[in-house]
C-alpha positions as CSV (number, residue, x, y, z in Angstrom):
1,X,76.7,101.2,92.2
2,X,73.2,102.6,92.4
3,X,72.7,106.1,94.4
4,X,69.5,106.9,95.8
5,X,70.4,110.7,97.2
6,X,72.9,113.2,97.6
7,X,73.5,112.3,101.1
8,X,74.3,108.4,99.4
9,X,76.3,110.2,96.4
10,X,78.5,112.5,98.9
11,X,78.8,109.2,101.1
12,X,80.4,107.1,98.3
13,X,82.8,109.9,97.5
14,X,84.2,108.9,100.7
15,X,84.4,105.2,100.7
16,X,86.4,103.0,99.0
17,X,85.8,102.2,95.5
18,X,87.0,98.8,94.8
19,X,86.0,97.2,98.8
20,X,89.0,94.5,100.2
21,X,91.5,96.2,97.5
22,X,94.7,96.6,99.3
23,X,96.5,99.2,97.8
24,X,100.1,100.5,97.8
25,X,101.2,103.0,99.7
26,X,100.2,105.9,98.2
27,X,102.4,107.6,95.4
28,X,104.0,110.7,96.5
29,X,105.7,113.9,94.4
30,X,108.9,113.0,93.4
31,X,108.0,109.5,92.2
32,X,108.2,108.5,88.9
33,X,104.8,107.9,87.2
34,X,103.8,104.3,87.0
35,X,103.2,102.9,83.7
36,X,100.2,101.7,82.4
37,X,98.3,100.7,79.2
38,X,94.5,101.0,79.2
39,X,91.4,101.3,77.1
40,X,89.4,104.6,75.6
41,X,86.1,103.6,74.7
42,X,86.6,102.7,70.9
43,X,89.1,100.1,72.4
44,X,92.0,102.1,71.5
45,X,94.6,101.6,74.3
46,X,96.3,104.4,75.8
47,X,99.5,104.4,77.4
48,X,101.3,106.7,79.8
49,X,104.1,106.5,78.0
50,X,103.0,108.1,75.1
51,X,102.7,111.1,76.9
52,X,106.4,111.3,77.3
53,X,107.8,114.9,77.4
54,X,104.5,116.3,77.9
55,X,102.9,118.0,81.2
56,X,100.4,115.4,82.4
57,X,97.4,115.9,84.3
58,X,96.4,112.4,85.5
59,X,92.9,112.5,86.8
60,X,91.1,109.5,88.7
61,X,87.6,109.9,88.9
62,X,84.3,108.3,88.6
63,X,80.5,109.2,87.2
64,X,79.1,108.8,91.1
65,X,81.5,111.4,92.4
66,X,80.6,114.8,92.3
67,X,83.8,117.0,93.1
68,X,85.0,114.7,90.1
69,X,82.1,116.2,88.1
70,X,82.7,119.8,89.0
71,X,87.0,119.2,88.2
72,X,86.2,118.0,85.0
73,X,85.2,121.3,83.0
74,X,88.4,123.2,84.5
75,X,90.3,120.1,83.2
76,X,88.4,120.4,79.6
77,X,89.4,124.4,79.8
78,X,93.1,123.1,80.6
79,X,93.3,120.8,77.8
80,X,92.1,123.4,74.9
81,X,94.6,126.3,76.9
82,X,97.9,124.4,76.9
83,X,97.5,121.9,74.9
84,X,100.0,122.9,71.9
85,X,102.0,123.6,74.6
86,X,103.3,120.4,75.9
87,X,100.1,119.7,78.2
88,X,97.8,116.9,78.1
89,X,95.2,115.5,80.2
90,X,94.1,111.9,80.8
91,X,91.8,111.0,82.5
92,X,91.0,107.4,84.4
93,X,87.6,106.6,85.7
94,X,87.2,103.9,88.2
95,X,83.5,103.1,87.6
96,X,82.7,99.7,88.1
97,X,79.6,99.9,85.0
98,X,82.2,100.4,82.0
99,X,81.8,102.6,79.3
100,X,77.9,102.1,79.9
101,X,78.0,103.8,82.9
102,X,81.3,106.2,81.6
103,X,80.3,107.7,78.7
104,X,77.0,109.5,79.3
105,X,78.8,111.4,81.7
106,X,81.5,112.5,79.6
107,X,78.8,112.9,76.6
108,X,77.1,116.0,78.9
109,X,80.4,117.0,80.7
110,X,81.6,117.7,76.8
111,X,84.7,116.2,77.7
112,X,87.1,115.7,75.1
113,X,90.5,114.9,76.3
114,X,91.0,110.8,76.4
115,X,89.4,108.9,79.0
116,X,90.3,105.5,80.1
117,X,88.7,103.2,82.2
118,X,90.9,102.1,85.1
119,X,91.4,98.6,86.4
120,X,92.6,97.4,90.0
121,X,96.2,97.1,89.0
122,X,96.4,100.4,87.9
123,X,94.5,101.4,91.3
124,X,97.2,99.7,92.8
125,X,100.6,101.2,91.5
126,X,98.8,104.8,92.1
127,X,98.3,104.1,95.9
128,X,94.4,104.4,95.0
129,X,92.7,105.0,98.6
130,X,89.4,106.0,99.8
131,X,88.8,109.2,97.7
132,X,88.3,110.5,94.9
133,X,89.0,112.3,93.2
134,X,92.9,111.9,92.9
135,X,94.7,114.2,90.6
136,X,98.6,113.6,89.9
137,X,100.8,116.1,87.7
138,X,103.2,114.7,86.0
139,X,106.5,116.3,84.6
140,X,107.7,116.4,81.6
141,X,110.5,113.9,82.7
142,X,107.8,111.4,84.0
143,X,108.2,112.5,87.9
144,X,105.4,113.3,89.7
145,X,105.4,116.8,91.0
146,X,101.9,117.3,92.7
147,X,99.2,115.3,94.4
148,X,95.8,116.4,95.1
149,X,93.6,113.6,97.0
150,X,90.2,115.3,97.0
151,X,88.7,118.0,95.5
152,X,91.5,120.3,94.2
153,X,91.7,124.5,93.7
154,X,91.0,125.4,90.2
155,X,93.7,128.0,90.4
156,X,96.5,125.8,92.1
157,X,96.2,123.1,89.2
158,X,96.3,126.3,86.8
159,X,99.8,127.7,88.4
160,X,101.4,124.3,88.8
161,X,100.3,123.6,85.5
162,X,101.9,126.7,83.9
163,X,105.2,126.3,86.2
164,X,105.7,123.1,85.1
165,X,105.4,123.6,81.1
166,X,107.9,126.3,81.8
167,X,110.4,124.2,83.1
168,X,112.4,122.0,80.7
């Protein structure tokens, strides 16, 4: 997907990534995370399971999406804060271009908690609609607890985030 202007970029933001997908209905808090398995960019796959026991900040986003690019640095910050704490990130970008398209973005974003590049299946068991970014934190039992469709409160995410590692 080529953009030619803000006005195009801000546009996508709002439409549907993956056009004639029919998705799920959309994953709510109290639901158990849905599983999945995917790739980081050195092929490694990555699966939510491995993050059992942990806080889990599950981000969908994509290069084209700005309120993705602007979430990304608090989500960095996150990551190096409460890490050795029982937190991770992971995040999950729907870009159609691969890592091609993926990982210049994350190169100048100096992102460095995993990325994965999503697939429609995976778009499908999260309920994936017509924005981005979609944010779900995850318990350390697996259940979801919060979902942020849209751009998301950089303090919010912070308080859930500590309320949650505090529980056990």
């Amino acid at each position: 997907m080529r953009l030619t202007s803000v006005r195009d970029a801000a546009l996508a933001c709002s439409l549907l990534i993956a056009p004639g997908l029919t998705h799920a209905a959309p994953i709510t808090a109290g639901h158990v995370a849905p599983p999945f398995v995917l790739r980081q960019a050195d092929g490694k796959a990555v699966s939510l399971s491995s993050y059992k026991g942990k806080v889990i900040l599950l981000n969908f986003w994509a290069t084209w999406c700005a309120p993705c690019r602007v979430e990304m640095p608090w989500f960095e910050e996150f990551s190096k804060s409460y890490g050795g704490k029982g937190f991770a990130v992971l995040g999950v970008s729907l870009d159609d271009g691969g890592w091609k398209e993926v990982q210049p973005t994350v190169t100048k974003l100096r992102i460095s908690y995993p990325i994965v590049l999503g697939d429609k299946r995976t778009m499908k068991l999260y309920g994936m609609g017509e924005q981005l970014p979609a944010t779900f934190l995850i318990d350390r039992t697996g259940k979801i607890q919060t979902v942020k469709i849209g751009f998301g409160d950089k303090k919010e995410f912070e308080q859930t985030i500590s309320q949650l590692l505090k529980e056990h």
